[in-house]
MDAnalysis code that builds the backbone (N, CA, C; Angstrom):
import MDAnalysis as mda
import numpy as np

u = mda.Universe.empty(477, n_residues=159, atom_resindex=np.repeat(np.arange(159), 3), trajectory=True)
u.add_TopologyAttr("name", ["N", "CA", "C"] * 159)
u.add_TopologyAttr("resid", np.arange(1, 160))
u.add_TopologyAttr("resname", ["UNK", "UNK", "UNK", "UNK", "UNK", "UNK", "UNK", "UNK", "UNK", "UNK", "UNK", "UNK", "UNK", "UNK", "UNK", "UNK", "UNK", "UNK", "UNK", "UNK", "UNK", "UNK", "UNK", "UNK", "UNK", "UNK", "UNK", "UNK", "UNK", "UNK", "UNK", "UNK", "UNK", "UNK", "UNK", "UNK", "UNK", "UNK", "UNK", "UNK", "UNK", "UNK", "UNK", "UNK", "UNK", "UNK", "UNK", "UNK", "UNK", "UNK", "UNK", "UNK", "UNK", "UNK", "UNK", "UNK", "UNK", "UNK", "UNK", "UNK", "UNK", "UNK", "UNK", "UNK", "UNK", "UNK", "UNK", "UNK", "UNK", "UNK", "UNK", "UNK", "UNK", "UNK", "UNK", "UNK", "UNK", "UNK", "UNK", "UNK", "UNK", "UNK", "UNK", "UNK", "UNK", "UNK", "UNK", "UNK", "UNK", "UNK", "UNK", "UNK", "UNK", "UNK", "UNK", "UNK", "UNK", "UNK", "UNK", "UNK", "UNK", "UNK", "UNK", "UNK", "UNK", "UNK", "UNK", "UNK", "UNK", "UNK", "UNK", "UNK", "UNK", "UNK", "UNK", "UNK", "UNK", "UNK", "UNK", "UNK", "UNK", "UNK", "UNK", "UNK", "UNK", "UNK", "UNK", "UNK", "UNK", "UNK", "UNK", "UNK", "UNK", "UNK", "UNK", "UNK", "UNK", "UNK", "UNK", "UNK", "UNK", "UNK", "UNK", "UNK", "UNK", "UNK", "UNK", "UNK", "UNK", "UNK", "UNK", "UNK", "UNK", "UNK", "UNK", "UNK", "UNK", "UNK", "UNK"])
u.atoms.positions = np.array([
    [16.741, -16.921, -25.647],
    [15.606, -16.270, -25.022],
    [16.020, -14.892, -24.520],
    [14.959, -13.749, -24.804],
    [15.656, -12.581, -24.399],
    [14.558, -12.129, -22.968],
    [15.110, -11.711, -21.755],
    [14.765, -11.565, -21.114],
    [14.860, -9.856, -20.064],
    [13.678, -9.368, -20.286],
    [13.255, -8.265, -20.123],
    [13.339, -8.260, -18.788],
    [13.724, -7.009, -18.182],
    [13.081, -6.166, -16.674],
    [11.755, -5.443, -16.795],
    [10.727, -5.942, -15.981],
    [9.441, -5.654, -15.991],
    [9.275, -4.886, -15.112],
    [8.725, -3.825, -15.253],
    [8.958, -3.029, -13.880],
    [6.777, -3.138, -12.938],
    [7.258, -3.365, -12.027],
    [6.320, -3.902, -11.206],
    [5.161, -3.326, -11.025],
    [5.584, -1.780, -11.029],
    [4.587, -0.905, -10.538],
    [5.487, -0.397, -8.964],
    [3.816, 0.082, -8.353],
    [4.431, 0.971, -6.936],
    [4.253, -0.593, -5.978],
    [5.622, 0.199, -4.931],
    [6.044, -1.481, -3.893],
    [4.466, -1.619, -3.233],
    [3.660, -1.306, -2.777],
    [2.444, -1.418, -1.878],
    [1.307, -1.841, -2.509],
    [1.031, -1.882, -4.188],
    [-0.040, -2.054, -5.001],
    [-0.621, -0.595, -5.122],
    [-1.984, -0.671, -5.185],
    [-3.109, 0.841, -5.227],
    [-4.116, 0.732, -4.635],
    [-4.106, 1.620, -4.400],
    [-5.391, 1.897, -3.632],
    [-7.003, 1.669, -3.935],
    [-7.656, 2.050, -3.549],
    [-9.075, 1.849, -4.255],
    [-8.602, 2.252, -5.747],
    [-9.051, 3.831, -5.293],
    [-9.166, 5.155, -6.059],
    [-7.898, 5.162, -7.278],
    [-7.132, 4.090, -7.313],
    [-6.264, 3.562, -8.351],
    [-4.775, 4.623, -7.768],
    [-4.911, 5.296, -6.714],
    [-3.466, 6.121, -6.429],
    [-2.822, 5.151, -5.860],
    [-1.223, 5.029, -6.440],
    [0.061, 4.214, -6.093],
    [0.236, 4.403, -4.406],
    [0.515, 3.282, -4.296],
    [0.752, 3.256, -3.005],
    [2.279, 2.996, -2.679],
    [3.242, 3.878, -2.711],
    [4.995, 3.717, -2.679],
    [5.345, 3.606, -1.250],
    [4.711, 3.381, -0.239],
    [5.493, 3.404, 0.965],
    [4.303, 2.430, 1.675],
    [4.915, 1.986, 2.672],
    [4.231, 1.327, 4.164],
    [3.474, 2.262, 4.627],
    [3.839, 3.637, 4.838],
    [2.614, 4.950, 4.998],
    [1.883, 5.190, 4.630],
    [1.698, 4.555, 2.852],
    [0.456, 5.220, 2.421],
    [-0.372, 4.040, 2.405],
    [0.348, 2.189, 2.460],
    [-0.559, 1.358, 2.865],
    [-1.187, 1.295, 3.785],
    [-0.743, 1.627, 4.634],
    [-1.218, 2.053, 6.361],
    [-2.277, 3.027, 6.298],
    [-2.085, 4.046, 5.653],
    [-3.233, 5.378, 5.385],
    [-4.942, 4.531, 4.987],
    [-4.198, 3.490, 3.175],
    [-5.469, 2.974, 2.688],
    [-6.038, 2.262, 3.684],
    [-5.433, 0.946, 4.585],
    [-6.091, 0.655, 5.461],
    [-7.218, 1.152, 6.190],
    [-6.663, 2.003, 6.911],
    [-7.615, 3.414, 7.634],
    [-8.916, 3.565, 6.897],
    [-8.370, 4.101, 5.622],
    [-9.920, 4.399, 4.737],
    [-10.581, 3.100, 4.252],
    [-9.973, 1.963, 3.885],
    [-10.667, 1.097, 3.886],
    [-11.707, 1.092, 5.235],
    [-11.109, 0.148, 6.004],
    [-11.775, 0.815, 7.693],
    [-13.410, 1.205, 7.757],
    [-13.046, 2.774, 7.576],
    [-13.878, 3.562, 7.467],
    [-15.217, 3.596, 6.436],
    [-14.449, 3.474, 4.911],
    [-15.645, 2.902, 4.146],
    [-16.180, 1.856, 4.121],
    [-15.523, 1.114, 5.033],
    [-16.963, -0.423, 5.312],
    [-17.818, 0.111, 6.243],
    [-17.399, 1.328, 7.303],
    [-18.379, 1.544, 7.995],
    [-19.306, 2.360, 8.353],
    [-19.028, 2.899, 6.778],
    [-20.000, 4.360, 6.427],
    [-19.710, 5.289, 6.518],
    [-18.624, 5.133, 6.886],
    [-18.448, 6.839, 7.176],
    [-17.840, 7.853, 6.546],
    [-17.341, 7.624, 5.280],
    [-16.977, 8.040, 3.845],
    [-18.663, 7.972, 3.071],
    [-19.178, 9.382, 2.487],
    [-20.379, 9.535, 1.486],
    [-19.984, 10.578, 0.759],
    [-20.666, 10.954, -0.294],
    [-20.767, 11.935, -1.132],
    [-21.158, 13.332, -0.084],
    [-21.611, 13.469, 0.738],
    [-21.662, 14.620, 1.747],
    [-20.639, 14.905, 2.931],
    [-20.356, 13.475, 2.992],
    [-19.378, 13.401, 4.048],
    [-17.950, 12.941, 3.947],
    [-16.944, 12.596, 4.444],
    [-15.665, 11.603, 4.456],
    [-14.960, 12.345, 5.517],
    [-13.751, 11.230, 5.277],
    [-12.726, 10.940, 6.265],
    [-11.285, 11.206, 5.873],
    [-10.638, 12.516, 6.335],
    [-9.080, 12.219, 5.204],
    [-7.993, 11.910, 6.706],
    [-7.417, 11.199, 5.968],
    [-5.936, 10.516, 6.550],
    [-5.049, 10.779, 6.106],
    [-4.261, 11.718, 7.137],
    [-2.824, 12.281, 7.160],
    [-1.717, 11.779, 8.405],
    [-0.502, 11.674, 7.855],
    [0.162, 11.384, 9.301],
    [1.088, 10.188, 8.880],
    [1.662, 10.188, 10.098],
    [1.908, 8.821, 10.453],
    [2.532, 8.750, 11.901],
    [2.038, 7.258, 12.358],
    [2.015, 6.916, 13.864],
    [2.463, 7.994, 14.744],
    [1.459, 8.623, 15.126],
    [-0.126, 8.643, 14.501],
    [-0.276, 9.021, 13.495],
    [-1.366, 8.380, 12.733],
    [-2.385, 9.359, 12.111],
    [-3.174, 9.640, 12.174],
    [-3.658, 10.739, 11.650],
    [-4.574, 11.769, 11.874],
    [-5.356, 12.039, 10.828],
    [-6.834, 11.530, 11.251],
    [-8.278, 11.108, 10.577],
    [-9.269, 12.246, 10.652],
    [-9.166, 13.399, 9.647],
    [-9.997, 14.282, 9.886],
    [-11.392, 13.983, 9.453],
    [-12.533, 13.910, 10.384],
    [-14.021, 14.156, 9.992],
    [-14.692, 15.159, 9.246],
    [-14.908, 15.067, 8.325],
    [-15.315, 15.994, 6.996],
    [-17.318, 15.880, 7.192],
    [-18.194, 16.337, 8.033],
    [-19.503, 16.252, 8.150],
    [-20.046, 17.121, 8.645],
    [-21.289, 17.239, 8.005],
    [-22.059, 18.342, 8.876],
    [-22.233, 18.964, 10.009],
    [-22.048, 20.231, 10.623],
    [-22.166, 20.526, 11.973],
    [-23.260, 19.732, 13.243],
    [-24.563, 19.402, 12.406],
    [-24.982, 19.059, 13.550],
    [-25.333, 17.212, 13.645],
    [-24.169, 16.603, 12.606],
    [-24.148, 15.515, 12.723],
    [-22.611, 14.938, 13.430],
    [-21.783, 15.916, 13.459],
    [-19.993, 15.834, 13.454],
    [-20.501, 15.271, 14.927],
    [-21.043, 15.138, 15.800],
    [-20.109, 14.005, 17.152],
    [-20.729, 12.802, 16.828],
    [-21.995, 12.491, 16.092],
    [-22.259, 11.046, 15.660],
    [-20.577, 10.067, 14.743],
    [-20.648, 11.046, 13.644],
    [-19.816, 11.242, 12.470],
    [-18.296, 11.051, 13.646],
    [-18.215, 11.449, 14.665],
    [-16.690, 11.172, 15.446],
    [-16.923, 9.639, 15.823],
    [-18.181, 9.535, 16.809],
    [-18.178, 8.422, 17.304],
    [-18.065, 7.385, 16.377],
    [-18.925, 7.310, 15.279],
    [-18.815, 6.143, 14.256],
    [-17.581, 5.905, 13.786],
    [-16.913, 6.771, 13.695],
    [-15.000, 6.623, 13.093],
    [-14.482, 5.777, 14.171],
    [-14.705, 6.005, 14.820],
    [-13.546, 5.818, 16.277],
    [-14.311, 4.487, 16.930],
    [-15.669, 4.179, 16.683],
    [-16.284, 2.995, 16.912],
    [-15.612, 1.543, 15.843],
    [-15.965, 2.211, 14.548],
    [-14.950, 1.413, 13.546],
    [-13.413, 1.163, 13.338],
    [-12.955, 2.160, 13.989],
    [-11.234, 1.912, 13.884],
    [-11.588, 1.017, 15.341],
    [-11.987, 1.217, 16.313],
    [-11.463, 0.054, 17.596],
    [-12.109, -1.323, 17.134],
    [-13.034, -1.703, 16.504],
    [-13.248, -2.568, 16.200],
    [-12.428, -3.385, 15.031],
    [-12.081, -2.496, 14.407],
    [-10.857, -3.303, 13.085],
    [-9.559, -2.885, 14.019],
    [-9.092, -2.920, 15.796],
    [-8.278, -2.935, 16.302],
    [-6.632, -1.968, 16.585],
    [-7.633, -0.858, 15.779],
    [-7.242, 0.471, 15.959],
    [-7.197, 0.759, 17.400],
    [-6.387, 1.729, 17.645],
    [-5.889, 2.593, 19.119],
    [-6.995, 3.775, 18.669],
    [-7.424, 4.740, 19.106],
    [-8.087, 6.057, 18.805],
    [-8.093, 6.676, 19.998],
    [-7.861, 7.886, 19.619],
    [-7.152, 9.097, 20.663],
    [-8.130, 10.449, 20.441],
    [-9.731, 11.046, 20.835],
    [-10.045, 12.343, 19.903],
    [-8.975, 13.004, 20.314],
    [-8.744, 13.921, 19.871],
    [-7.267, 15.044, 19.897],
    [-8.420, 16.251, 20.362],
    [-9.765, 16.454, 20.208],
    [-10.043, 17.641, 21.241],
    [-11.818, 17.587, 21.612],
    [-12.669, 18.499, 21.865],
    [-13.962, 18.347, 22.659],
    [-15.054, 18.586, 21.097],
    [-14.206, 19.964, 20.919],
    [-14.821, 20.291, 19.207],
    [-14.082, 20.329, 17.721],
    [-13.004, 19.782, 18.338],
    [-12.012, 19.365, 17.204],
    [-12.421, 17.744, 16.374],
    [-12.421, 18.239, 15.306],
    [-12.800, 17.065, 13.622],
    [-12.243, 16.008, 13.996],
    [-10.898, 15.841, 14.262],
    [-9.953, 14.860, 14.253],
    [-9.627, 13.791, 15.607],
    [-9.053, 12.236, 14.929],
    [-8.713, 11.483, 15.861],
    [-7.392, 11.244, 15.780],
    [-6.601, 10.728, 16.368],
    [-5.392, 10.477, 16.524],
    [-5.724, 8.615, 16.586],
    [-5.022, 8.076, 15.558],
    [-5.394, 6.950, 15.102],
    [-3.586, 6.339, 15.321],
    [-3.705, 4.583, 16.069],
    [-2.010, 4.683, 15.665],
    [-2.579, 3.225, 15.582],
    [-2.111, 2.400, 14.229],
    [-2.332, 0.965, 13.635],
    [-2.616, -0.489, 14.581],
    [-2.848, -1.319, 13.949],
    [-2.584, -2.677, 15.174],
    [-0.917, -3.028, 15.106],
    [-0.817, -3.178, 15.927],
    [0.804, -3.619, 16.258],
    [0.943, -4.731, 15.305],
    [0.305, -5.548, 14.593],
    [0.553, -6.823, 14.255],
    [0.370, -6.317, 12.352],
    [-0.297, -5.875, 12.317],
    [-0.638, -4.837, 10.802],
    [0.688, -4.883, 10.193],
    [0.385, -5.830, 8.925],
    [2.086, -5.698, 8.247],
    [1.171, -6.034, 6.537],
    [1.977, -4.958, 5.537],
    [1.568, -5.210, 4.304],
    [1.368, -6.350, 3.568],
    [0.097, -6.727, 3.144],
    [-0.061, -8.527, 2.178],
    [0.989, -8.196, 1.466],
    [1.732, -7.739, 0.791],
    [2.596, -8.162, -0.531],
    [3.080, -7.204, -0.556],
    [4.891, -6.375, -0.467],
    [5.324, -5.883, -0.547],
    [6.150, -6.395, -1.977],
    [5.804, -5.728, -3.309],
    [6.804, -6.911, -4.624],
    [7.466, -5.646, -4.804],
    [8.840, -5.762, -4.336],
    [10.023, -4.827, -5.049],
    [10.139, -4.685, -6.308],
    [9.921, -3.443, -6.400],
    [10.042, -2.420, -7.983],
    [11.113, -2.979, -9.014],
    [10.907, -3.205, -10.149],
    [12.073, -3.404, -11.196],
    [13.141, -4.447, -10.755],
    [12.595, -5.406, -9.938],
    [13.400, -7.021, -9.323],
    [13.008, -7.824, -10.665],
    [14.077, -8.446, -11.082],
    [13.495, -9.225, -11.875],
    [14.062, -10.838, -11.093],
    [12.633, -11.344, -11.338],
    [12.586, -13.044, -10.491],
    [12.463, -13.966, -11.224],
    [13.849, -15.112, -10.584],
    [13.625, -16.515, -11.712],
    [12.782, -17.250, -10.621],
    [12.346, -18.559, -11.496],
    [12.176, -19.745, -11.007],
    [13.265, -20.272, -10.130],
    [13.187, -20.320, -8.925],
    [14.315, -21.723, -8.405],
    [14.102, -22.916, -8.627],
    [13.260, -23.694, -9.321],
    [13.181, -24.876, -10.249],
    [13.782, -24.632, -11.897],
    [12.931, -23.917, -12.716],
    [13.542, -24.161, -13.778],
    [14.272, -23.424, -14.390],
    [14.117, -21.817, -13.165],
    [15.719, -20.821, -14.120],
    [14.972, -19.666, -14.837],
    [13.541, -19.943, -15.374],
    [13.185, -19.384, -16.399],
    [12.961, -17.618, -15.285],
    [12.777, -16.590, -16.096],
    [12.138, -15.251, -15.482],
    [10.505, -15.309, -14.856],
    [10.174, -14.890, -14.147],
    [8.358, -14.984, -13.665],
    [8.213, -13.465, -14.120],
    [6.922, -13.956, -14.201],
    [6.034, -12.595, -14.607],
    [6.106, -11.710, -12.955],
    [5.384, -10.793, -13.046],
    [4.931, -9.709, -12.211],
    [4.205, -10.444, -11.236],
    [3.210, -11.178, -11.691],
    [1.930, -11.630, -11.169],
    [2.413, -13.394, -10.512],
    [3.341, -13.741, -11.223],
    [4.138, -15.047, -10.523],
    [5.034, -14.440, -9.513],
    [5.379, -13.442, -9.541],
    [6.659, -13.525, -8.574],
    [5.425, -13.167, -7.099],
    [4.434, -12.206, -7.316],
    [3.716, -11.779, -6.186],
    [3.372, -12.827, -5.637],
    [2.789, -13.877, -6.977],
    [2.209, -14.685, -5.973],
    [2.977, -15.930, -5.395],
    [4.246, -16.013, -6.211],
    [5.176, -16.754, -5.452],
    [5.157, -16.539, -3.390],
    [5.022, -15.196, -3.462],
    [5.549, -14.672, -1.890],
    [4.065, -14.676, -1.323],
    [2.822, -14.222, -2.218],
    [1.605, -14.277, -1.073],
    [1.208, -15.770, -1.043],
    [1.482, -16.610, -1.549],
    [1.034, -18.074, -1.280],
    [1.814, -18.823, -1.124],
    [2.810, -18.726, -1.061],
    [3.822, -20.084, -0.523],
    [3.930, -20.675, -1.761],
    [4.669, -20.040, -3.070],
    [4.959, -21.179, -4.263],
    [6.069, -21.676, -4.175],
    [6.745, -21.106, -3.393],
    [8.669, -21.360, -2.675],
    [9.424, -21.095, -3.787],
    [8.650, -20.180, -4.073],
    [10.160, -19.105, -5.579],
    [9.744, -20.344, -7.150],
    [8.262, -20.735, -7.138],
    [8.138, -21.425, -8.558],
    [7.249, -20.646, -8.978],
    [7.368, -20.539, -10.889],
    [6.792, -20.057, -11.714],
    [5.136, -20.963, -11.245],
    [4.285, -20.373, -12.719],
    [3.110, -20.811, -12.735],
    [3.129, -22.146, -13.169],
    [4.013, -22.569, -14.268],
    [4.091, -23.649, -14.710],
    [4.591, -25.048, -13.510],
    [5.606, -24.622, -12.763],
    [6.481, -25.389, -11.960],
    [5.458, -25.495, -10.399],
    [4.686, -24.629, -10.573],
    [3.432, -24.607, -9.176],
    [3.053, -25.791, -9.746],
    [2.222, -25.538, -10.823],
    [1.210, -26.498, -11.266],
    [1.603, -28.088, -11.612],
    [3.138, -28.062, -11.997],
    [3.819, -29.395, -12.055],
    [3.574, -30.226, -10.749],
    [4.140, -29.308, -9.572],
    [4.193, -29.408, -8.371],
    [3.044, -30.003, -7.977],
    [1.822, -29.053, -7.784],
    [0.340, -29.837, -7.233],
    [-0.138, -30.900, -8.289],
    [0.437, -31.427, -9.260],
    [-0.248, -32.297, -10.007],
    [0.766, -33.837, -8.976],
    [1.749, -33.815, -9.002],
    [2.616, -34.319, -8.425],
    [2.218, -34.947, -7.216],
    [1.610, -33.825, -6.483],
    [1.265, -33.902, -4.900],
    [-0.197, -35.184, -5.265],
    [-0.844, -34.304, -6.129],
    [-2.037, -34.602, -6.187],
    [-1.912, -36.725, -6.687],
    [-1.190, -36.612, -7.266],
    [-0.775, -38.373, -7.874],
    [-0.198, -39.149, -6.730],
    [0.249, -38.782, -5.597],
    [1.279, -39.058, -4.775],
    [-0.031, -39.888, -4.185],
    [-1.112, -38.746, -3.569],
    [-2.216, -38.432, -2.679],
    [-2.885, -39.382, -3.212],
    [-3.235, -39.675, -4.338],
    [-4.086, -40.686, -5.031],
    [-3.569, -42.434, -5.022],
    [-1.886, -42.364, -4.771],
    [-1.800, -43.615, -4.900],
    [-1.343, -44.089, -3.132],
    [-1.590, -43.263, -2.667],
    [-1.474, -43.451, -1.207],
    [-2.572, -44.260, -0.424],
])
């Protein structure tokens, strides 16, 4: 069997907008804009850009005589998804945004790792090894999961 290095992609996944996400900074950033576009406040007239880090810094991109609605709604939505928010001035765009303390990336899958099974040895795909770590497969392929819950599942039945 010949066994290839698959290279993963970027450590953080992507973003909406399909841009790589290579650091904890720029997952932290998408967060933010996620955030924000559940709560409107990203449109085709308007948005929100995120620069920084702890803090970052959420500039309001909106019309003059809508920009303190357009502040409040940012800063209403980051404290509610448990954001800190800081405005940084009276007529200044921007907030000073710093994460939830508890905020840690779903799936960090290291770049160009190549992962066996700790059952049967064999290599996992891309998509097995992630989901080895976001679901608790305890380092098994797809095949050796599914051995596994059939197992459980017979145990459960004759119990």
């Amino acid at each position: 069997m010949v066994v290839t290095i698959q290279e993963l992609g970027p450590d953080y996944g992507y973003a909406v907008d399909a841009r790589p996400l290579w650091n904890e900074r720029d997952w932290a950033a998408e967060q933010i804009r996620i955030v924000l576009r559940r709560a409107g406040c990203s449109s085709a007239r308007a948005g929100c850009a995120v620069d920084g880090q702890d803090p970052y810094l959420v500039a309001v991109r909106d019309p003059a005589d809508r920009l303190p609605h357009a502040l409040a709604d940012a800063a209403a939505a980051l404290i509610g998804a448990g954001y800190l928010v800081e405005h940084v001035g009276y007529h200044d765009r921007t907030l000073r945004v710093w994460p939830p303390v508890d905020q840690i990336p779903v799936v960090a899958v290291a770049r160009g790792m190549l992962r066996h099974c700790r059952w049967c040895g064999e290599a996992m795909t891309a998509v097995e090894a992630a989901a080895s770590v976001a679901y608790g497969w305890s380092g098994r392929c797809a095949d050796c999961q599914a051995e596994h819950l059939a197992q459980l599942t017979t145990t459960d039945e004759h119990a």
